[in-house]
Each structure stands twice: as C-alpha cells, then as structure tokens.
C-alpha positions in Angstrom: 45.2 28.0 130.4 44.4 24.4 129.4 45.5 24.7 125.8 49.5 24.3 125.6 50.0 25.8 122.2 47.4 29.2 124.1 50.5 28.9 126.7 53.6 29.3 124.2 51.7 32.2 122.5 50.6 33.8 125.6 54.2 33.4 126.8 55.7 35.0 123.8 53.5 37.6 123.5 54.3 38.7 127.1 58.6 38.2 125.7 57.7 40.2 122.8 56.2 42.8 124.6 58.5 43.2 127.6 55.9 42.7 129.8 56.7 44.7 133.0 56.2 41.8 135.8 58.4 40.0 133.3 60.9 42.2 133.2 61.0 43.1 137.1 61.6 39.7 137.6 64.4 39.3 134.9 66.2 42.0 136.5 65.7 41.4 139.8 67.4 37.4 139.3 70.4 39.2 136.8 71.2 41.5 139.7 71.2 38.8 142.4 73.5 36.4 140.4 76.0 38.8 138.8 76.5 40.4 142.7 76.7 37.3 143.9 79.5 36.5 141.6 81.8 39.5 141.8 81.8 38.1 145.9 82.5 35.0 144.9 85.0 35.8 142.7 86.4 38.1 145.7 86.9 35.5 148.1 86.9 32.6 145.5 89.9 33.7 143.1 92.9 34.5 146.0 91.4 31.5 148.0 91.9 29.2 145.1 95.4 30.8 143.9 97.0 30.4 147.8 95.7 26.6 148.2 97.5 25.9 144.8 100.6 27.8 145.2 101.6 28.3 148.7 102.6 25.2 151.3 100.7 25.5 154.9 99.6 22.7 157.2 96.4 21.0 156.1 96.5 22.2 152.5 95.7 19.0 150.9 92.6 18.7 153.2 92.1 22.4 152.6 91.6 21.3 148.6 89.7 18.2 149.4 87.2 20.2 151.5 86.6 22.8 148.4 85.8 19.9 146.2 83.0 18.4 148.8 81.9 22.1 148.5 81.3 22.1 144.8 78.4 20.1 145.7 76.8 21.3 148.7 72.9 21.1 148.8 71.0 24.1 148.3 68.7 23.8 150.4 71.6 23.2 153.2 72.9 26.0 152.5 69.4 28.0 152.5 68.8 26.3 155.9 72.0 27.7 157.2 71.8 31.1 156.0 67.8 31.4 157.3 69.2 30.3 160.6 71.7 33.0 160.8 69.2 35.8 159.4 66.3 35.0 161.3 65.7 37.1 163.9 66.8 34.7 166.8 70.2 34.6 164.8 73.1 35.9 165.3 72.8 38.5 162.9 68.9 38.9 163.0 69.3 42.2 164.1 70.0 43.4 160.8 66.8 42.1 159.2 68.1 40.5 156.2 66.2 37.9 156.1 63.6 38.1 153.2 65.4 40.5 151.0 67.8 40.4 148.1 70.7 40.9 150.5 69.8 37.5 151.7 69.8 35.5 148.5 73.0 37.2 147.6 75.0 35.5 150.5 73.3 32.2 150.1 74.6 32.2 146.4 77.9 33.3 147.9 77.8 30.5 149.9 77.1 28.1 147.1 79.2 29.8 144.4 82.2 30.3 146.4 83.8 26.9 146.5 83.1 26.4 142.7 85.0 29.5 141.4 87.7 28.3 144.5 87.8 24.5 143.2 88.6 25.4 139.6 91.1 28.5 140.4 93.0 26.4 142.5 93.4 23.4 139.5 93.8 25.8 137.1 96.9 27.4 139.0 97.7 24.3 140.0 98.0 23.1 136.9 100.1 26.1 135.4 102.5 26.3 138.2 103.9 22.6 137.5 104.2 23.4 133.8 105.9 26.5 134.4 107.5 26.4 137.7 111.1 25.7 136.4 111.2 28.9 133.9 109.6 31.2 136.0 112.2 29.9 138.6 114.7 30.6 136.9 113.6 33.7 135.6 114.1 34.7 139.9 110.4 34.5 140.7 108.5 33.0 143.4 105.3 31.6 144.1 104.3 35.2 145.6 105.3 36.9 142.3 104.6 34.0 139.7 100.7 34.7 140.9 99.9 37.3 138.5 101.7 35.9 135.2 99.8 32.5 136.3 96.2 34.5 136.9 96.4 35.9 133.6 97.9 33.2 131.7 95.1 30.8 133.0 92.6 33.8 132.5 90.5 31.8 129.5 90.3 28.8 132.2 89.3 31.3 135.0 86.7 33.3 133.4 85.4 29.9 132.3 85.2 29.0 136.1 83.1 32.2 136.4 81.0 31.7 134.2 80.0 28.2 135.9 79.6 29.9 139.2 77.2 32.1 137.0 75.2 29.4 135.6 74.7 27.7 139.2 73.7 30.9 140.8 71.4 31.5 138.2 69.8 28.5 138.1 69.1 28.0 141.8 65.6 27.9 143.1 65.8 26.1 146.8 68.3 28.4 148.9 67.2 31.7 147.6 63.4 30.3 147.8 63.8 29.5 151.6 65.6 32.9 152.6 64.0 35.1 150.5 60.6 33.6 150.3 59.5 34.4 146.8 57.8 38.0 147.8 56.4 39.7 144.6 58.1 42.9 143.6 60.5 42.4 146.2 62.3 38.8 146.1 60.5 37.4 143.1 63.7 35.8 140.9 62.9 33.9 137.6 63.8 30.0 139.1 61.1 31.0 142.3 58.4 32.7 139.8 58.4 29.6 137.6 57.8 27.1 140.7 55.5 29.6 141.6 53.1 29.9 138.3 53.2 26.3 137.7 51.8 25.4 141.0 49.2 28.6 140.3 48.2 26.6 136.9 49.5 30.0 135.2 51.9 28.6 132.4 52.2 31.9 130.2 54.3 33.7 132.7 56.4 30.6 133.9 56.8 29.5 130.1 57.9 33.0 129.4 60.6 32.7 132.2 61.6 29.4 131.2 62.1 30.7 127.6 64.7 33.3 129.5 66.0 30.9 131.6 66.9 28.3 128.7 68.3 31.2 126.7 70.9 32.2 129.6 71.6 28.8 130.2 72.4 28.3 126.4 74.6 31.4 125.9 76.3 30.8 129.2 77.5 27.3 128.0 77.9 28.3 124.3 80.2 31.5 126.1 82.3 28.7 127.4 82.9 26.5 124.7 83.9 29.7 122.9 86.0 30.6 125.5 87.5 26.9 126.0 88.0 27.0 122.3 89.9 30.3 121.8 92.4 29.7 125.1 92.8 25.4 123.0 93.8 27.8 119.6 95.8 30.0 122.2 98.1 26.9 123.0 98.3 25.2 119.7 
C-alpha cells in the first residue's frame, strides 16, 4: 500500500477483526516470552538471592559479571545458541534449531542475568536494612531468604516484568535461531521486519499497534507496581 492512512485502516481492520495470521503470530510471540520467563525466573531468582546473601570466593566478580550480562548483544547471544543447535553442535542431535524451543533458550540466555542483576540488589538491599532485627530475631541468611523474597516481592515482580518487556521485544537472537518460518517461528518483532521489507505495512502496522500496547501496559504495570510497594513503605 502506498497510501499511509490505506495502512492504519487496513491494519485496524485486520485488529478489529482478529485476523487469524494476526493472531497466530500474537500467540505464538506471548507463548515464547512468558516460557522464557518462568526459566528465567527459575534460574534467575535463587541465582540473584545466593550472590546477595551468602559469602563464597569470587562473589563480587560473580555480581559484576551479572551486570556486564544485563547488556549482552542479542545477536551474540543468537550466534551462540545457533552454534550449539546446529547440527554440527553439540546438541544438534536434537534438532532444535529452527523451532520455538530454540527461541526460548536464546531469551533465557538474555533474560536470565536481568531478573539475576535486579534480585540480587533488591535482596541486597533488604538484607542491610534488616540484617540486625532478623538477627536478632535468631535467623540467618539461609532462613532470612523467604521473609526477604516476599518483602521485596513488589521490587521482584517489577524485575520480571523487565525481563518480560526485553524478551518481548527482541527481534535479532530469536530471528537468527529460529529463522522467521511462517506458521511455525513467525513472532510479532520477526513478522514486522519481515512485512516492512515485503512493502506490506497493514500486517506489520497491525503488529506494531500490539507491540506498542504490550510495551505500554508492561511499563504502566510497573509504575503501578513501583507505586503501590513506595505507599507500602510510607
């Protein structure tokens, strides 16, 4: 379409109609990021909690190392992961390159050290402010854990929700190892890059629109979240 204001309509029309390539697409991004963040949370949550409470060799550079994470390249990361998958990797054999599977672990991979980064400050943070009363109280920094995880659990959820927003919002790691395959590894980011370069602007506009919208209510979901634990504490 040459006509931007054709584009907008076309692209609202396909919103309003829940158009079924539309839709496919929507879902198929949704499922990739939320999976991707119940892993990261996984590994990311306990990994951030032991760096901030618990003493070991190396710690310091442990917590350094999690903050150089934070901003790790995507297409690195997509690099590395393709590399592993392909079928000359080490774990080629299971043919995971190309599939969901695939775009899952590279958002791992990129989500991880975010949701680990902020845990660990959080924790951090709440251990120095309360390590003399829940000292004296006879805990520990094994037992302190889950009064700290639940007392920070406005600042951890916010964490989350960042990991969401960057998982969501990647196109270059999950475009390399699961090479943008319609019906099967199609995610909203890829489809937009996609239909632009195609010249097709109703579909990609249509995305974008979706895209925005998530980004929106994931940051407004933080503020509100930010806002309630700030009343919490007053």
């Amino acid at each position: 379409m040459d006509d931007f204001g054709d584009a907008i309509r076309a692209a609202l029309n396909l919103l309003v109609s829940l158009d079924a390539d539309l839709m496919e697409i929507v879902g198929l991004s949704l499922y990739v990021s939320l999976v991707a963040i119940f892993f990261a949370c996984l590994i990311g949550l306990p990994l951030g909690a032991a760096i901030a409470l618990f003493k070991f060799p190396g710690r310091k550079l442990f917590a350094v190392i999690l903050n150089a994470l934070m901003g790790l390249p995507p297409v690195v990361v997509g690099l590395i992961v393709y590399l592993l998958l392909s079928r000359s990797g080490p774990f080629g054999v299971f043919g995971l390159l190309y599939t969901p599977t695939a775009m899952i672990i590279a958002q791992v991979i990129l989500v991880t050290p975010i949701i680990a980064a902020l845990t660990r400050q959080v924790i951090e943070d709440l251990w120095l402010e309360y390590r003399d009363q829940l000292l004296s109280l006879g805990a520990n920094t094994t037992t302190a854990l889950p009064t700290l995880l639940w007392d920070g659990r406005f600042s951890l959820i916010t964490a989350v929700l960042a990991g969401f927003g960057r998982a969501s919002a990647e196109v270059g790691a999950v475009m390399i190892v699961g090479g943008n395959i319609d019906h099967v590894t199609r995610v909203m980011t890829t489809a937009i890059a996609l239909e632009v370069s195609k010249g097709d602007l109703a579909l990609a506009l249509g995305l974008g629109i979706i895209l925005l919208s998530l980004s929106v209510s994931v940051n407004g979901a933080v503020y509100a979240i930010k806002d309630a634990a700030q009343r919490r504490h007053a």
